[in-house]
VOBA-1610 file (N, C-alpha, C; in pm, whole numbers, padded with zeros to 5 digits, always signed):
BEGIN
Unk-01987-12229-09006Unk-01910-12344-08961Unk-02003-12466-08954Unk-01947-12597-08965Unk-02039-12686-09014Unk-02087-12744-08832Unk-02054-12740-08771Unk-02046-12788-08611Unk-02189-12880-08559Unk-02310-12784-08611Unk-02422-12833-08560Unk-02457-12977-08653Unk-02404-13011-08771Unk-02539-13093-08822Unk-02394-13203-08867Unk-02275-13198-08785Unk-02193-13247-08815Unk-02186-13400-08863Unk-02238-13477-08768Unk-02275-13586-08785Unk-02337-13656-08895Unk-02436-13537-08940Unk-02519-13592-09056Unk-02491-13594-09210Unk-02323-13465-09193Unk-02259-13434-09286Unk-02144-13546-09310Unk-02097-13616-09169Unk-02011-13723-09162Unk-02091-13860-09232Unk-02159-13885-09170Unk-02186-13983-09237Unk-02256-13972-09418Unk-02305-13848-09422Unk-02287-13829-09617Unk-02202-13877-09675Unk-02084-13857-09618Unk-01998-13834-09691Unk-01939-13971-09690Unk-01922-14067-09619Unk-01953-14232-09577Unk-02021-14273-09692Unk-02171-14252-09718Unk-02268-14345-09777Unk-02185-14301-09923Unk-02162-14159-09950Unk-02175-14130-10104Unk-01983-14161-10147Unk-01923-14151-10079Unk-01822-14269-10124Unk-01819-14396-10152Unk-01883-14465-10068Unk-01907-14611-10061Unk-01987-14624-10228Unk-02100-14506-10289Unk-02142-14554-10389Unk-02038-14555-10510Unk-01946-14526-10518Unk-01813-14549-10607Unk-01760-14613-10568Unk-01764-14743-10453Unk-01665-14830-10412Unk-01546-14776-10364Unk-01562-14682-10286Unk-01413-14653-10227Unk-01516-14649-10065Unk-01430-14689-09974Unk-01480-14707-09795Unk-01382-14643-09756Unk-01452-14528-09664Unk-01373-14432-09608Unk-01394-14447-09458Unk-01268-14473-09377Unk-01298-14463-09233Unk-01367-14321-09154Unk-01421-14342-08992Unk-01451-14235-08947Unk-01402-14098-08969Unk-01229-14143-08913Unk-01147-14082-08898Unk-01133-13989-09036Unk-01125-14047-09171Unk-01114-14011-09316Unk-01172-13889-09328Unk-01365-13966-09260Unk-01458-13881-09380Unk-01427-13723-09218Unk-01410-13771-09122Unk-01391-13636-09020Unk-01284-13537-09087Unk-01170-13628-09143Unk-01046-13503-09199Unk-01128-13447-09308Unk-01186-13501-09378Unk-01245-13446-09496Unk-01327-13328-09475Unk-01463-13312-09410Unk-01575-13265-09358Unk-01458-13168-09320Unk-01348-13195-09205Unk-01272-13038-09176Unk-01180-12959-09274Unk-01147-13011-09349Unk-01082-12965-09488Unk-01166-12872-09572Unk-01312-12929-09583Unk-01407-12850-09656Unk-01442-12703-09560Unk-01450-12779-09391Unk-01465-12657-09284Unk-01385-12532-09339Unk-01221-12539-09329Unk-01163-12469-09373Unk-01123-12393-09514Unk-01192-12503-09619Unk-01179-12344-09756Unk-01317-12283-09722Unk-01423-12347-09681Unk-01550-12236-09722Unk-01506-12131-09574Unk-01455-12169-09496Unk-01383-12023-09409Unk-01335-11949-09500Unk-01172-11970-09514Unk-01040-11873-09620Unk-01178-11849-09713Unk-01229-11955-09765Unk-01314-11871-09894Unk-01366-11734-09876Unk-01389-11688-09734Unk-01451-11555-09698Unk-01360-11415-09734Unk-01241-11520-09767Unk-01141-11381-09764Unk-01074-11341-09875Unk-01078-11473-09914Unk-00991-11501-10063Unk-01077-11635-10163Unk-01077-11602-10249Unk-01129-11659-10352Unk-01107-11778-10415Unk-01111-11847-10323Unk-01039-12020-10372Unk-01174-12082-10443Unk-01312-12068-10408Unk-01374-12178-10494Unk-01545-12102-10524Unk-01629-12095-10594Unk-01738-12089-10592Unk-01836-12147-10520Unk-01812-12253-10459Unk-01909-12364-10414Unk-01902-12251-10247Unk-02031-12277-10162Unk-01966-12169-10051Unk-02090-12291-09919Unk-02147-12378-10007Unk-02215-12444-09915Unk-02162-12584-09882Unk-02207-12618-09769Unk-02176-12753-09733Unk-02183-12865-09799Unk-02331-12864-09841Unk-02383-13005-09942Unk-02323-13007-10067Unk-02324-12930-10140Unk-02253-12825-10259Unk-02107-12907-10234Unk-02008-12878-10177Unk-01886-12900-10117Unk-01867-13036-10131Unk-01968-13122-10068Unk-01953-13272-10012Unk-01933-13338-10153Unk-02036-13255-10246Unk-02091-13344-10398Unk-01976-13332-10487Unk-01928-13169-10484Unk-01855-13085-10592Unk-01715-13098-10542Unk-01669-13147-10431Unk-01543-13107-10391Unk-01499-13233-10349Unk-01533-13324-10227Unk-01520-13406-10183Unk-01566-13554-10283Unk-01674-13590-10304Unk-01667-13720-10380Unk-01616-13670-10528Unk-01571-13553-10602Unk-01564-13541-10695Unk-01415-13572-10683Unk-01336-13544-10563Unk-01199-13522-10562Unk-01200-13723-10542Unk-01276-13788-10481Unk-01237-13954-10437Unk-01255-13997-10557Unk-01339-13996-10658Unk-01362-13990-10812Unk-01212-14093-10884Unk-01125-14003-10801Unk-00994-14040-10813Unk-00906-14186-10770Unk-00938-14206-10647Unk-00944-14336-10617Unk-01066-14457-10655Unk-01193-14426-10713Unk-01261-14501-10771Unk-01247-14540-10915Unk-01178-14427-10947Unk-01087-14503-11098Unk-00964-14540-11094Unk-00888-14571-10969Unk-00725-14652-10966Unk-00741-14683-10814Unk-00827-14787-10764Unk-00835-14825-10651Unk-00697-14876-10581Unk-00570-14899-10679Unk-00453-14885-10637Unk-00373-14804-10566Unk-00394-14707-10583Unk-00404-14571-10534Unk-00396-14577-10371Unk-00506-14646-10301Unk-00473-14655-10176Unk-00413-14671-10083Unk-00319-14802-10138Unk-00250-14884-10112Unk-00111-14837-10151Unk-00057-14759-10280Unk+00047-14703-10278Unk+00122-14578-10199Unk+00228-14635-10153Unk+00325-14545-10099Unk+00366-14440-10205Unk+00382-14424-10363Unk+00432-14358-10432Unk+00403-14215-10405Unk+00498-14123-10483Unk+00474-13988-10517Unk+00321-13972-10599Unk+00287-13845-10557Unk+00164-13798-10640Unk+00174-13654-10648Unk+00126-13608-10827Unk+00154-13460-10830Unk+00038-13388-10857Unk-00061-13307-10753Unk-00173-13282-10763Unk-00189-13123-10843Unk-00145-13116-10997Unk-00117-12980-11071Unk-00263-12893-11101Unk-00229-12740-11032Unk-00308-12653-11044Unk-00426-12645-10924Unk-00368-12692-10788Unk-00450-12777-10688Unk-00595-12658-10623Unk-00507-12577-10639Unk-00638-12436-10583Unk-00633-12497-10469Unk-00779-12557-10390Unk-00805-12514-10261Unk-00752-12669-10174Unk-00704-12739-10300Unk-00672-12861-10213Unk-00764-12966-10285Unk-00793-12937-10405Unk-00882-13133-10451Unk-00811-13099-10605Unk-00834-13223-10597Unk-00839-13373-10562Unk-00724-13375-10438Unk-00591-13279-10459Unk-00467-13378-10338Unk-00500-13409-10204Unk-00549-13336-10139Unk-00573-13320-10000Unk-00680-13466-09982Unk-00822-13499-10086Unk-00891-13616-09990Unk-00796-13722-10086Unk-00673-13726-10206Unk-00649-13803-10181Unk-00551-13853-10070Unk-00488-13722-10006Unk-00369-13726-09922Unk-00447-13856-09810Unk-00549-13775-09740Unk-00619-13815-09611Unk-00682-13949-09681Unk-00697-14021-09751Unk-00786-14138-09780Unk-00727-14255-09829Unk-00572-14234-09857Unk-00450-14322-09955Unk-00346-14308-09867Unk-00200-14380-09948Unk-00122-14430-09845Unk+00021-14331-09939Unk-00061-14270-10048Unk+00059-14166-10136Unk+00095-14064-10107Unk+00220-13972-10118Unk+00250-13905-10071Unk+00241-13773-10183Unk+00141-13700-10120Unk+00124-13592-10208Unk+00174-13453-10230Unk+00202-13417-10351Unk+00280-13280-10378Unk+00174-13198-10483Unk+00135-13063-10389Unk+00041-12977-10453Unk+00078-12881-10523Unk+00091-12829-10681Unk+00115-12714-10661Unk+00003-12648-10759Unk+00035-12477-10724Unk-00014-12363-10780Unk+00056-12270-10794Unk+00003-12240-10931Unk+00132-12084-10984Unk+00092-11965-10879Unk-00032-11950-10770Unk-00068-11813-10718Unk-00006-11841-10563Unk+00081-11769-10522Unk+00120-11741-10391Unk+00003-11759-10264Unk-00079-11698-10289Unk-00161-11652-10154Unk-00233-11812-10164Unk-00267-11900-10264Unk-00336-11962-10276Unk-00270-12104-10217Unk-00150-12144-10208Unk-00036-12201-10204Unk-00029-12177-10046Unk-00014-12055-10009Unk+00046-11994-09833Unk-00111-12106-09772Unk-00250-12046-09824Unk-00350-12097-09711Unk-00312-12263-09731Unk-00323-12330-09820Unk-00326-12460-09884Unk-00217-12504-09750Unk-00107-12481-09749Unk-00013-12507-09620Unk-00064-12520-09500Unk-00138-12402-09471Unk-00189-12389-09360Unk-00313-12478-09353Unk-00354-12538-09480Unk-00501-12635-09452Unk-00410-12745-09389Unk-00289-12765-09462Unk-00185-12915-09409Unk-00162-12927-09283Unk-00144-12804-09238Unk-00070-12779-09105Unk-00178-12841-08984Unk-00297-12733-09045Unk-00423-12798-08970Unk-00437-12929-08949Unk-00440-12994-09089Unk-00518-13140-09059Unk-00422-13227-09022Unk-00272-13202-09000Unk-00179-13263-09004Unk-00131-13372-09086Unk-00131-13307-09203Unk-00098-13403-09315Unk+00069-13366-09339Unk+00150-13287-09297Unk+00240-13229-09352Unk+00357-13364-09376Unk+00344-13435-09292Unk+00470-13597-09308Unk+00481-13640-09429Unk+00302-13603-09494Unk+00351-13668-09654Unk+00265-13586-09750Unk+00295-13426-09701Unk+00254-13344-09759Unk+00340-13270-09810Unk+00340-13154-09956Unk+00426-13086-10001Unk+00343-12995-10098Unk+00336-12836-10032Unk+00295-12748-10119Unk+00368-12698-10195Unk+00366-12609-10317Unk+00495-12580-10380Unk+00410-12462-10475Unk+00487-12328-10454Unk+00427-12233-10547Unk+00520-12223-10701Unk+00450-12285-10814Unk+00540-12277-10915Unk+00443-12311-11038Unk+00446-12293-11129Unk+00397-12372-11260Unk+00485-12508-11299Unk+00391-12536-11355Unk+00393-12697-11387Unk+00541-12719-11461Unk+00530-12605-11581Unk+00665-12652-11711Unk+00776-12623-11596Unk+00799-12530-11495Unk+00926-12487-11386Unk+00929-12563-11306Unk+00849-12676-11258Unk+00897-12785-11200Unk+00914-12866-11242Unk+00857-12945-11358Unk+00871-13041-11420Unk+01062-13037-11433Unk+01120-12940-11443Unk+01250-12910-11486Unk+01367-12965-11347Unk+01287-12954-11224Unk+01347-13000-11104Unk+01293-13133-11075Unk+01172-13163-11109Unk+01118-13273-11073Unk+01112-13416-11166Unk+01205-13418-11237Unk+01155-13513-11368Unk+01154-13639-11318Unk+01048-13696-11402Unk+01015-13852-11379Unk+01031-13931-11233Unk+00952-13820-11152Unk+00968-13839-11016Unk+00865-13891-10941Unk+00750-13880-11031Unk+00618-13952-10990Unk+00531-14064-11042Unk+00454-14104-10954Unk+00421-14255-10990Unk+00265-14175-11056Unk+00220-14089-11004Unk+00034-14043-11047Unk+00092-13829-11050Unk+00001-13844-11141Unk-00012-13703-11178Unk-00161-13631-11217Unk-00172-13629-11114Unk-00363-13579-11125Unk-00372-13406-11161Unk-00503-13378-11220Unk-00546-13257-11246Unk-00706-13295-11257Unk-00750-13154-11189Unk-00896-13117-11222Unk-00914-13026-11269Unk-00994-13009-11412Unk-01052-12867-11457Unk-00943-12746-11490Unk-00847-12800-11520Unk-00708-12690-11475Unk-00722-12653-11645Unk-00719-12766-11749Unk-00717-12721-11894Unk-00761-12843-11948Unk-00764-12779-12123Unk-00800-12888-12210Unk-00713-12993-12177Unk-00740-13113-12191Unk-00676-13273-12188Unk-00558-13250-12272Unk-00530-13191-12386Unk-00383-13217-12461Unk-00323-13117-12341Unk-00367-13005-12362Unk-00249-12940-12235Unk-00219-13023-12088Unk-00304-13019-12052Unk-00257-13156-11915Unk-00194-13259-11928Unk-00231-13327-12050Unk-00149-13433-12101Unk+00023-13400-12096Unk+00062-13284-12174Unk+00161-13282-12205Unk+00249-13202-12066Unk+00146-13114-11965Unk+00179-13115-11828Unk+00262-13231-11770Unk+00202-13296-11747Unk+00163-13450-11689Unk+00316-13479-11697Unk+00365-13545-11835Unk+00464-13636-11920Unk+00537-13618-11838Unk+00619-13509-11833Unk+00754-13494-11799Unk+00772-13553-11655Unk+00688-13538-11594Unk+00684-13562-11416Unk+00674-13702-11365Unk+00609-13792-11482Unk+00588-13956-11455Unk+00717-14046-11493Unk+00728-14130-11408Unk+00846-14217-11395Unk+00744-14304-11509Unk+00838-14418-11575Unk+00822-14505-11629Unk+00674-14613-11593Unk+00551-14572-11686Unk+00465-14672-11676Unk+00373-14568-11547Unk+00425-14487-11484Unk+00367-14384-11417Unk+00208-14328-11471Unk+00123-14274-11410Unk-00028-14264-11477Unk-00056-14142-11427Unk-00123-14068-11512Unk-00200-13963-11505Unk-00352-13929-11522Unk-00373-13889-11427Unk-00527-13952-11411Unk-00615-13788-11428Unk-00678-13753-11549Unk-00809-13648-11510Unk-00890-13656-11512Unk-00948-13549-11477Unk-01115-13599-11467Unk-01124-13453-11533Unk-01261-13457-11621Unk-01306-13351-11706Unk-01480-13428-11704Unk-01532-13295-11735Unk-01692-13268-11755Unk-01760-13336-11853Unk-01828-13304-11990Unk-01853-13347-12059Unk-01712-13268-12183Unk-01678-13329-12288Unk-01580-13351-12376Unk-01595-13299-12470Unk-01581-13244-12624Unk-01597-13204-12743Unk-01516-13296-12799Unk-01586-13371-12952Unk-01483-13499-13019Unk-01346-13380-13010Unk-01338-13282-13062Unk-01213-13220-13095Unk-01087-13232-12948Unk-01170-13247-12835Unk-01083-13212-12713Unk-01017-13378-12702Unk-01125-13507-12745Unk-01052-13575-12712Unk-00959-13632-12845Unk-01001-13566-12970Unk-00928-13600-13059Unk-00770-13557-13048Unk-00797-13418-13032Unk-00631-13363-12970Unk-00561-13424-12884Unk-00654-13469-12748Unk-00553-13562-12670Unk-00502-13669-12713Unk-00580-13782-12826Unk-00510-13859-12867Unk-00389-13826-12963Unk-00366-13744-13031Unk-00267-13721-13081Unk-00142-13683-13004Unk-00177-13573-12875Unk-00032-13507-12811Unk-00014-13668-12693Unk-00107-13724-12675Unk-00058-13826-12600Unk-00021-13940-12687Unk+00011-13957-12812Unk+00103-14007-12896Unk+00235-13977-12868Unk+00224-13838-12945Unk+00339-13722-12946Unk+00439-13740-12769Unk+00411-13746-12661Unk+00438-13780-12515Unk+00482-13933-12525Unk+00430-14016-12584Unk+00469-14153-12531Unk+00351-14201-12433Unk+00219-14145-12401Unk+00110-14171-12313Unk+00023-14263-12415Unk+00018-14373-12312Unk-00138-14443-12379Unk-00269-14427-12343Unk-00372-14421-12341Unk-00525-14404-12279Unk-00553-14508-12205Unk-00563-14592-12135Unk-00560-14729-12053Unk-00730-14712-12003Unk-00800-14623-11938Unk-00906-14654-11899Unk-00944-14485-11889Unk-01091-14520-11960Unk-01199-14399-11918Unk-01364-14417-11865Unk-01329-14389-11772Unk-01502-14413-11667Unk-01547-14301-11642Unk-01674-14315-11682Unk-01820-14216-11678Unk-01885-14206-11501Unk-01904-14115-11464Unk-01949-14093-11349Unk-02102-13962-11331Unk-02167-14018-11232Unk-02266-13917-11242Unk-02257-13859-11081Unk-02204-13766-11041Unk-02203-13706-10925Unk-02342-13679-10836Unk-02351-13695-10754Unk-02471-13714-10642Unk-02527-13587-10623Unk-02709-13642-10648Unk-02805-13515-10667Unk-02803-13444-10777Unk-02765-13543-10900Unk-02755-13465-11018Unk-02674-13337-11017Unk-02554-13338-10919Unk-02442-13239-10923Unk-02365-13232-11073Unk-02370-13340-11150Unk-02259-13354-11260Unk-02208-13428-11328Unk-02165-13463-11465Unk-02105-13587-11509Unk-01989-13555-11526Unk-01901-13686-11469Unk-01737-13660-11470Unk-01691-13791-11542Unk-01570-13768-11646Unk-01506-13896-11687Unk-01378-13853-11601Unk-01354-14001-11585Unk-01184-13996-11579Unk-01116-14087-11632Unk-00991-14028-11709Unk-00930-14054-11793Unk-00816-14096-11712Unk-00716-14202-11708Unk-00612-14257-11709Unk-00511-14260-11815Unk-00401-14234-11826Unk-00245-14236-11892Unk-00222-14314-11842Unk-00124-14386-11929Unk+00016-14433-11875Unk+00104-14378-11927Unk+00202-14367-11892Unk+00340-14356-11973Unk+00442-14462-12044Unk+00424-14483-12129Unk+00458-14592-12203Unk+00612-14561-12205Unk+00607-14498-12275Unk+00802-14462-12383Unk+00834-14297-12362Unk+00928-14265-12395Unk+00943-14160-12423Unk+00918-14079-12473Unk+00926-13959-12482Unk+00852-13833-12544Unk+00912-13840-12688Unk+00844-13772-12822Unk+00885-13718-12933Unk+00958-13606-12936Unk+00894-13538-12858Unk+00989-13393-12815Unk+01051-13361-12659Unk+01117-13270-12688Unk+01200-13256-12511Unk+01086-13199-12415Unk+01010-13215-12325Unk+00963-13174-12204Unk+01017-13183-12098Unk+01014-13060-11972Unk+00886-12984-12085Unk+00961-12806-12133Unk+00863-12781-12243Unk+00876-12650-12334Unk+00857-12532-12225Unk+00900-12422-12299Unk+00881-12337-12221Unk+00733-12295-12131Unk+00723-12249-12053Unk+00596-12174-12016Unk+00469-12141-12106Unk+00401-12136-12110Unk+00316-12100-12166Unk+00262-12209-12270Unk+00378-12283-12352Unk+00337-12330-12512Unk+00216-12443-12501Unk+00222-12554-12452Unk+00204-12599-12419Unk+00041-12526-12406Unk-00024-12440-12407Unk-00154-12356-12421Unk-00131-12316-12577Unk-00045-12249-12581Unk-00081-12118-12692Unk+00049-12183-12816Unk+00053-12295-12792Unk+00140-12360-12942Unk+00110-12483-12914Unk+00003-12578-12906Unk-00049-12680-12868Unk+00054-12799-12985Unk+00077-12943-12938Unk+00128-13005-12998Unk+00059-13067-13090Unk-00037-13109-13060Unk-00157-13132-13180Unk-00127-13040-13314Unk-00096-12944-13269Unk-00088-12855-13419Unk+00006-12847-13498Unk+00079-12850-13410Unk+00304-12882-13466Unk+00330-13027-13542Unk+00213-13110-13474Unk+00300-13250-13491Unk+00151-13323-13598Unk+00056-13214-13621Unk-00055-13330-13650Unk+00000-13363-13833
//
C-alpha cells in the first residue's frame, strides 16, 4: 500500500503532468495515486496489469493515461460522452474521468475485469459520470451509435482495427484519440487507408517521451469527417481477421 511515502508520490505525479502541460489539482493527483492504490491491490488476485510498482504505475499508467488530455487540452473542459474501449484496469478512462469535465463509459469484453473496474468507481466516487459496461466494441457500437464526442484506446490493437472500432460510436466531427508505441510504415499505412474507408481524417499526431526513459508514445487524433464506405460496425471479430485495408485497398 502506498501510505508511507504518500506525499512524495502526490506531488510526482503534480510535477510530471505539469511537464505535458496539463495542471492537476491536489484533490486530482490524490484520486489518481488511489486509483493506482487499488489495481496494484486487485492486481494480487487477478491479473489486470504487469506494472506491480508504484513509480512504474505513476510513469506507465498515470501520465501515460493524461497523455490524453495533453494532446486535446479540450478535453477538460468538455461535458461530452467519452468511450474508453478495451479499458482493463481503468486507463486512460478513469485519470481521464477524475482530471476532465467528460463523462466516461468503460468497456471490456472480460467480466471479472469489468465487476473490479466498478468497484474502483464506487471507491473513488466517480460513478455520477461513470459507466462500466461488459461487452465488445462491434456489440455496442450497435446500441450506442454516434453517441460520442471522444473515443479513446490504449494498446488494445493495430490502429486500422481501432480505427474502424472507433467510427461507429463518434457523433459527427467526434475524435478518436490513440496512443501507440513506436509504429511500423505498414501499421500506419493501413490506418490511412481504413480511416479513408470510415470517413476519419488524421488531424494531429504528437510524439511523447514518458518519464525516466519509461517510453515513447504518439498520439494520434481522428476526426470523423463523413460517413462510412461500409455499414459499421461488422460483425465481431472482422474487423481483426478481415481487415479493411485488404477488402478495400
Amino acid at each position: 500500500m502506498i501510505h508511507d511515502s504518500e506525499e512524495k508520490y502526490f506531488n510526482d505525479i503534480k510535477q510530471k503532468a505539469q511537464l505535458y502541460g496539463v495542471t492537476i489539482s491536489d484533490s486530482e493527483a490524490r484520486d489518481l495515486l488511489r486509483h493506482l492504490d487499488l489495481v496494484i491491490e486487485a492486481n494480487k488476485s487477478v491479473n489486470l496489469t504487469r506494472i506491480t510498482s508504484v513509480r512504474d504505475g505513476i510513469n506507465l499508467h498515470i501520465v501515460d493515461s493524461l497523455l490524453y488530455i495533453a494532446a486535446d487540452l479540450s478535453m477538460r473542459e468538455s461535458h461530452g460522452r467519452l468511450l474508453d474501449i478495451g479499458t482493463g484496469a481503468g486507463y486512460p478512462g478513469i485519470p481521464i474521468d477524475i482530471c476532465s469535465s467528460v463523462n466516461v463509459t468503460m468497456i471490456d469484453s472480460v467480466g471479472k475485469k469489468v465487476r473490479i473496474l466498478q468497484s474502483f468507481v464506487d471507491e473513488l466516487g466517480l460513478d455520477s459520470k461513470s459507466e462500466c459496461i461488459k461487452s465488445r466494441a462491434e456489440e455496442l457500437a450497435l446500441k450506442q451509435f454516434s453517441s460520442f464526442e471522444y473515443v479513446t484506446a490504449r494498446a488494445v490493437a493495430q490502429l486500422s482495427t481501432l480505427i474502424e472500432y472507433a467510427t461507429p460510436f463518434l457523433v459527427k466531427n467526434g475524435k478518436a484519440i490513440f496512443s501507440k508505441g513506436r509504429m511500423s510504415d505498414d501499421e500506419i499505412e493501413h490506418a490511412q487507408i481504413t480511416a479513408k474507408i470510415c470517413g476519419m481524417k488524421l488531424v494531429s499526431r504528437e510524439t511523447f517521451e514518458l518519464p525516466e526513459e519509461s517510453g515513447h508514445r504518439e498520439l494520434l487524433t481522428y476526426v470523423r469527417e463523413r460517413d462510412s464506405k461500409v455499414n459499421l460496425p461488422r460483425r465481431n471479430g472482422l474487423a481483426k481477421s478481415e481487415p479493411l485495408y485488404l477488402k478495400h485497398h
